[in-house]
C-alpha positions as CSV (number, residue, x, y, z in Angstrom):
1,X,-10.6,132.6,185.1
2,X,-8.5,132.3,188.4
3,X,-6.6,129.3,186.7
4,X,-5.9,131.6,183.9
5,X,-4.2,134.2,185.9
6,X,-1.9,131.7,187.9
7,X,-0.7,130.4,184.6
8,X,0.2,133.6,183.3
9,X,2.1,134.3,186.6
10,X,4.2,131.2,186.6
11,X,5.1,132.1,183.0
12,X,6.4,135.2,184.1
13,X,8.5,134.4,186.9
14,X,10.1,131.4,184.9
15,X,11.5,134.4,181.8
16,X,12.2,136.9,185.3
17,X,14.6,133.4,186.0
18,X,16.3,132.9,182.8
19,X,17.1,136.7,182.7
20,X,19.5,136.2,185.6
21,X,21.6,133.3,183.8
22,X,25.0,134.5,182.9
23,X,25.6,135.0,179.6
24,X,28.9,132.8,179.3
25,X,26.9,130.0,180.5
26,X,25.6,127.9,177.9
27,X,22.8,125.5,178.0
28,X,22.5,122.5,176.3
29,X,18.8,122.0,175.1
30,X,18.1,118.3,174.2
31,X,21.7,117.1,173.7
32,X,23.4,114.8,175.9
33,X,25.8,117.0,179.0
34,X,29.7,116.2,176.9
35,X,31.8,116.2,179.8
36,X,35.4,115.4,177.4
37,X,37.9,118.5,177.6
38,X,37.5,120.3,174.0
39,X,39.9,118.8,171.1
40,X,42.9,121.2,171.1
41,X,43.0,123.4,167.9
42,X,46.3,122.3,165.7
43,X,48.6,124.4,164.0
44,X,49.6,123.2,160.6
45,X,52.1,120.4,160.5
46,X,55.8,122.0,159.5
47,X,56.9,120.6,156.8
48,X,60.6,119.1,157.3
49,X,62.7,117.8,154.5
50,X,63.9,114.4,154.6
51,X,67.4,113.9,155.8
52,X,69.4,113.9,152.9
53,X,71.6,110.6,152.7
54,X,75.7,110.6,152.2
55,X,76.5,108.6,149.3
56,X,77.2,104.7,149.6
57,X,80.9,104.0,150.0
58,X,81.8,100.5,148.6
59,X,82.8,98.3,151.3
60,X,85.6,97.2,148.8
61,X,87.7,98.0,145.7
62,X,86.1,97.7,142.1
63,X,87.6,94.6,140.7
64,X,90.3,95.3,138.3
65,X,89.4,95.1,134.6
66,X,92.6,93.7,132.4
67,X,93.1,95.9,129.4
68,X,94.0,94.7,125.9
69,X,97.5,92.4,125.7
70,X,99.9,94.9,125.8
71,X,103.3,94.7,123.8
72,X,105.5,92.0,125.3
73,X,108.3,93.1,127.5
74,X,111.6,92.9,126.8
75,X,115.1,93.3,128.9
76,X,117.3,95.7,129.6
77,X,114.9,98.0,127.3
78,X,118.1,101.1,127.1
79,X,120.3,98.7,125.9
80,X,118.0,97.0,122.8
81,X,118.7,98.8,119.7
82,X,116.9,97.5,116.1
83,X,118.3,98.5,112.6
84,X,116.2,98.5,109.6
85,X,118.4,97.6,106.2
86,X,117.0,97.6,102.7
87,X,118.9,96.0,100.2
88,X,117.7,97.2,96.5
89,X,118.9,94.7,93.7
90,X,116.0,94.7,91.6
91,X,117.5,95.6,88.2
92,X,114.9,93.7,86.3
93,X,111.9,94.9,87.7
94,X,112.8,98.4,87.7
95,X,109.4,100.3,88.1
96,X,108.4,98.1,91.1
97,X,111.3,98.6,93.0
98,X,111.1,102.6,92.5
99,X,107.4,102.6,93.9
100,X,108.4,100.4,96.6
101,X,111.4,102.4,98.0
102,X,108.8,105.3,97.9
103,X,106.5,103.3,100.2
104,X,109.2,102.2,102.2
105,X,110.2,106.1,102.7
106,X,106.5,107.1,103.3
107,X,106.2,104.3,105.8
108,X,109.7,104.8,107.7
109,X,108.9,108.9,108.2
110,X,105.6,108.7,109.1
111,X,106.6,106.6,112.3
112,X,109.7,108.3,112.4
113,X,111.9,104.9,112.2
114,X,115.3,105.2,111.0
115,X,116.4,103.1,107.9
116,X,119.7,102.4,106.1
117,X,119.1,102.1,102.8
118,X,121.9,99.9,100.7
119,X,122.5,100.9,96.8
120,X,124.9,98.8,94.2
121,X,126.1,100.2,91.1
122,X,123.4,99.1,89.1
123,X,120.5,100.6,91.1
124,X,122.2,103.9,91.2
125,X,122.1,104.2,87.7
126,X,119.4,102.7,87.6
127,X,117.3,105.5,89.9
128,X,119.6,108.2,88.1
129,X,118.0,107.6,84.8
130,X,114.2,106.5,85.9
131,X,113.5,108.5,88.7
132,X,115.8,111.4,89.5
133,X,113.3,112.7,92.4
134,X,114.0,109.4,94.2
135,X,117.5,109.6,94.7
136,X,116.5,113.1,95.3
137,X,114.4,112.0,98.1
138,X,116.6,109.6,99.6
139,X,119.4,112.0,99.9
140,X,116.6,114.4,101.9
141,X,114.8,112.5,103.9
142,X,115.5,112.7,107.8
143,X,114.8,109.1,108.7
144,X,117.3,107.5,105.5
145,X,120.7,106.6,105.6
146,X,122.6,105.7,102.1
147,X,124.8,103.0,102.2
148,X,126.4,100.8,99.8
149,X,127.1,97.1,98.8
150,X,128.6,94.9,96.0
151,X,126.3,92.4,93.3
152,X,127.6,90.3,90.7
153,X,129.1,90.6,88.5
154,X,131.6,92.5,90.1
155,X,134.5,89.7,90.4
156,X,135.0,90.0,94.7
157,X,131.3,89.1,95.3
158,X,131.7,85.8,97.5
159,X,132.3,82.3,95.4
160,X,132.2,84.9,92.1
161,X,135.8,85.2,91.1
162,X,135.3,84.9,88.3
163,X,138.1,87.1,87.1
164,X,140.7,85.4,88.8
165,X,141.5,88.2,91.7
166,X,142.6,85.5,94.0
167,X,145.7,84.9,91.6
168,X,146.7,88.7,91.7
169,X,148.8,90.7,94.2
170,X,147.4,92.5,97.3
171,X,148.1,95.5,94.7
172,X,146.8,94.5,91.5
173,X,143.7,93.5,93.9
174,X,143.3,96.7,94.9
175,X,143.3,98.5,91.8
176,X,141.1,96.7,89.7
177,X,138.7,96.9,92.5
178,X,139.5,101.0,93.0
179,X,139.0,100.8,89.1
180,X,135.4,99.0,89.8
181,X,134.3,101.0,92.6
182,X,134.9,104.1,90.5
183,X,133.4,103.5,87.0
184,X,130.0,101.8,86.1
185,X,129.4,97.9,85.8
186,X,128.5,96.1,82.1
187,X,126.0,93.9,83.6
188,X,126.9,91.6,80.7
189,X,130.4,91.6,80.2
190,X,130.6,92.0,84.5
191,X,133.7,94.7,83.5
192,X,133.9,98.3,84.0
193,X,133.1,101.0,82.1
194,X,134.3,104.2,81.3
195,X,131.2,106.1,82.9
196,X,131.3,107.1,86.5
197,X,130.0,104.4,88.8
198,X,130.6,102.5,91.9
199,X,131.0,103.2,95.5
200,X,132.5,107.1,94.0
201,X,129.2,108.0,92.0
202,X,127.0,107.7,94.8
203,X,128.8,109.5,97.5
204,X,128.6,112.4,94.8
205,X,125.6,112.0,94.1
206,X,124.4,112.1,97.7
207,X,127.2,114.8,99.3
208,X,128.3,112.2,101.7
209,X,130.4,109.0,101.9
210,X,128.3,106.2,101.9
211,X,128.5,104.8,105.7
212,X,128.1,100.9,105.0
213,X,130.5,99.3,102.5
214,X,128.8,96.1,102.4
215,X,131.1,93.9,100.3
216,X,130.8,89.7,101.1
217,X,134.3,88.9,99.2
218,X,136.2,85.7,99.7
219,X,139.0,85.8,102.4
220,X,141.8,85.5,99.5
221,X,140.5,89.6,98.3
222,X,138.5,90.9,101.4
223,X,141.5,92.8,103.0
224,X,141.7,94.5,99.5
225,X,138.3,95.3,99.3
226,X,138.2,96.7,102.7
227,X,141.2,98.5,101.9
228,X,139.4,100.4,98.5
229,X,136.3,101.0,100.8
230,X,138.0,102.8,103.2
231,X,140.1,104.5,100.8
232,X,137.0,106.3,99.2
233,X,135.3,107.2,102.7
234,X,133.4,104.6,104.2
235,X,133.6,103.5,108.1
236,X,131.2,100.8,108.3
237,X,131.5,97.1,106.9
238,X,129.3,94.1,107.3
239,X,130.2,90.5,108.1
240,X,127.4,87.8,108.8
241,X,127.2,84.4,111.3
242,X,128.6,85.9,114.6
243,X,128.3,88.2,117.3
244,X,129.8,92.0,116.4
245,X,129.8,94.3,118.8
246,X,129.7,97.9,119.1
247,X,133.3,99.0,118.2
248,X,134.4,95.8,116.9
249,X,136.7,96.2,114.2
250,X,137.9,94.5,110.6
251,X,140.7,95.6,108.5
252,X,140.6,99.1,109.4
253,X,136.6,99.2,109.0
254,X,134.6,99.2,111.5
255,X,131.8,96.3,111.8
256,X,128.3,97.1,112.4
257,X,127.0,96.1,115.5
258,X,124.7,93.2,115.7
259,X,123.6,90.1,117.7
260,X,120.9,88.9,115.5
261,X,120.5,89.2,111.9
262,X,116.4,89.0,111.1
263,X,116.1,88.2,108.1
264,X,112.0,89.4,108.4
265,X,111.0,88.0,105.2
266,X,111.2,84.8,106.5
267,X,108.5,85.2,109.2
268,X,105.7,86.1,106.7
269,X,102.1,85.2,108.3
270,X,103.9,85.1,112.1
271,X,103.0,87.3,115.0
272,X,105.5,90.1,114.7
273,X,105.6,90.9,118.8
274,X,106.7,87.4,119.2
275,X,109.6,87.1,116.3
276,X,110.9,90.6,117.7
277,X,110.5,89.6,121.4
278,X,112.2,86.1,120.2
279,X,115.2,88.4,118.6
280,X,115.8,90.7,121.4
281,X,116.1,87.6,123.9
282,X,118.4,85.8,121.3
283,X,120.6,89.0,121.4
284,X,120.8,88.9,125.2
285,X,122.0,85.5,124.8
286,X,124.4,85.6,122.3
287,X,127.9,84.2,122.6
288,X,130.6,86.9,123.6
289,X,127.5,89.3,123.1
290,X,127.8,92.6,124.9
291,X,125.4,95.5,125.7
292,X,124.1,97.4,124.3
293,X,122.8,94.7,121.8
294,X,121.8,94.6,118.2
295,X,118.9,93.1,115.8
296,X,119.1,93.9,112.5
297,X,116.2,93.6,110.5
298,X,117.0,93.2,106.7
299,X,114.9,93.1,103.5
300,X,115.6,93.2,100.2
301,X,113.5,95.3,97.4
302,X,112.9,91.9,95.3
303,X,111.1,90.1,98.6
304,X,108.5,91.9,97.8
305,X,108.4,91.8,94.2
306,X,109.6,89.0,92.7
307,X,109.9,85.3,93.6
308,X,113.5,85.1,93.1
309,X,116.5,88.0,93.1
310,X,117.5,89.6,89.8
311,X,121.0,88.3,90.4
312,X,120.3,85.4,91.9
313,X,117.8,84.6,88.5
314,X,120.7,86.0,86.0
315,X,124.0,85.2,87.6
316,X,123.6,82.7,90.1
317,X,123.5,79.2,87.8
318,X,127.2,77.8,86.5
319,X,128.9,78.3,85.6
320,X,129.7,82.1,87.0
321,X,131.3,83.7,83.9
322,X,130.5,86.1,81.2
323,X,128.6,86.9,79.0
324,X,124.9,86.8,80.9
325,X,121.8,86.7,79.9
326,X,120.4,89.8,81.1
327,X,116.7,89.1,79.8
328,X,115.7,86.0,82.3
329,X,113.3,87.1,84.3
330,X,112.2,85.5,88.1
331,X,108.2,85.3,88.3
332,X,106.8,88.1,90.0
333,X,105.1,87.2,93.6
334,X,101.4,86.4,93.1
335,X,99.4,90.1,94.1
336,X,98.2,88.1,97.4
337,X,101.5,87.2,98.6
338,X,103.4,91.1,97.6
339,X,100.4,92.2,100.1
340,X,101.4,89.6,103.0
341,X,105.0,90.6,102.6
342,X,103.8,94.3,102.9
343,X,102.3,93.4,105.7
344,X,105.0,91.9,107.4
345,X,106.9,94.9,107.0
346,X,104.6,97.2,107.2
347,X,104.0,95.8,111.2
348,X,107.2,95.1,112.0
349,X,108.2,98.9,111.7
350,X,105.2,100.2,113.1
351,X,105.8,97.6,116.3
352,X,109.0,98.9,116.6
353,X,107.7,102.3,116.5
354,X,105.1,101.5,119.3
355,X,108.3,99.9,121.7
356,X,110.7,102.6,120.8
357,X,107.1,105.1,122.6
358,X,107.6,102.9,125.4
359,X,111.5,103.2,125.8
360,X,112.1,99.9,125.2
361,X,113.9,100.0,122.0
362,X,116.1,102.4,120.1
363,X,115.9,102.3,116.8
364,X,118.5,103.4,114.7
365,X,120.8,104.2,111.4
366,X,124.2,104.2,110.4
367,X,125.0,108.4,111.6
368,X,123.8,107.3,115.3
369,X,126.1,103.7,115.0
370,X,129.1,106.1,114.2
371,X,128.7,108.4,117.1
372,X,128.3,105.2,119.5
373,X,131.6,104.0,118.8
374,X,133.3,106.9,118.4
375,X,132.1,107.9,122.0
């Protein structure tokens, strides 16, 4: 009993003790005593955006990348001028030639190339009767100049005297020729007729004189010939194999300028920016040439048409005297080689065109020749 008691007493005092702990005391019951200073509480991180970098400079240049061949370069680009001449003597092939002067016209204004275009007699006629809207259009068109020049059978065509003018007097010279160049041509009989004709029908027809007389007579009848030409209202003459320059002069005439005569259709299947590059360096090099210079490009209507000219084909076997035989025929050109010769053209005007955007080139027609040496 007595044990009883002093166990119950010692019970007591021990819950008397724990009553006096302080409450912010705390007692670790059967853990080991952690003696490390409590983990800090963290705020959440702050989120930062990465630095944003500059872009990359290149330490160097990109390397240069070459751009497609360019046109060729040529000198003294304000003093290279290019004249475009189209001789029409097809008199044979009469429906070919019409559709090609068309083309030619469509081609020359839609790259804005100038043109001289050459008539004779014949061709006049025969555009008059055939296609009215032609001559029409040639008279019209910004970009074409008319001009004129001399076939056989008319008697003062070079090595075709067949007439005898060389036996005549400077007077009886000049009025059978005056009597040519203002009636129309028998192209059997080579004399003239009654109708109008000549040099005189076509500066009617178009309002104007005809700049270009172009008339290759032998020396014993030229001066004649330049004389009628003149006479009637033309300026301009042509002579071939040397240099003429701008204001140059010939019985009253004056020449038309130029330092190279191209004769294109002789370049068929060659690179065009080469044979006109070629020209223009020729020209510079001329003998007695002076700026500004000159490259006429000349074709006829039959170099694309036919493999021969009409007058070559009818009068140009001996011996030279009438009657002719107005039915032979040249072969026409195979369809492959009209297209090449098209093609030849075709690029050499649009070359021109692309030179003449770069200043390199003028290219020009009779009206512009007249103001330059008139200046």
């Amino acid at each position: 009993m007595k044990r009883l008691l002093h166990f119950l007493s010692l019970i007591t005092m021990l819950i008397s003790a724990c009553s006096q702990i302080p409450s912010s005391v705390t007692i670790n019951l059967g853990s080991p005593t952690n003696t490390a200073a409590p983990a800090p509480t963290l705020l959440p991180p702050t989120q930062v955006a990465p630095p944003t970098a500059a872009p990359l400079k290149p330490t160097a240049a990109p390397p240069t990348v070459a751009s497609p061949s360019a046109a060729p370069t040529t000198k003294s680009s304000t003093q290279d001028y290019i004249t475009f001449s189209i001789n029409t003597q097809e008199f044979v092939y009469t429906a070919q030639s019409i559709a090609l002067l068309n083309r030619i016209v469509d081609l020359h204004e839609k790259h804005q190339v100038a043109v001289d275009i050459f008539l004779a007699t014949e061709m006049t006629d025969i555009y008059e009767s055939q296609a009215p809207d032609l001559l029409k259009r040639l008279k019209a068109s910004p970009v074409v100049s008319i001009s004129y020049h001399t076939r056989p059978p008319k008697p003062y065509h070079n090595d075709f005297d067949w007439l005898g003018l060389d036996k005549m007097s400077a007077k009886q010279q000049y009025d059978t020729i005056m009597n040519y160049e203002t009636h129309g041509l028998d192209m059997v009989t080579g004399q003239p007729t009654s109708a109008n004709g000549g040099y005189k029908k076509l500066k009617e027809y178009m309002g104007y004189a005809p700049y270009i007389a172009s008339a290759l007579s032998d020396k014993d009848v030229a001066n004649s010939v330049y004389s009628v030409f003149k006479d009637l209202g033309a300026v301009f003459t042509i002579v071939h194999g040397r240099t003429v320059n701008v204001g140059d002069t010939q019985s009253g005439l004056y020449l038309k300028p130029e330092h190279v005569d191209l004769r294109i259709f002789e370049h068929v299947g060659k690179n065009v920016e080469g044979v006109i590059t070629s020209a223009i360096d020729e020209a510079h090099n001329a003998k007695n040439a002076k700026a500004p210079y000159f490259i006429g490009v000349k074709m006829h209507d039959n170099d694309f048409i036919a493999e021969k000219s009409a007058w070559l084909t009818i009068y140009g076997a001996k011996p030279r005297k009438p009657p002719y035989n107005t039915s032979l025929k040249a072969n026409l050109l195979t369809a492959d080689k009209q297209a090449a010769m098209w093609t030849l053209y075709e690029s050499t005007v649009i070359y021109v065109a692309s030179l003449r955007t770069q200043g390199k080139v003028t290219a020009v027609n009779a009206p512009t020749m007249l103001a330059m040496v008139k200046k």
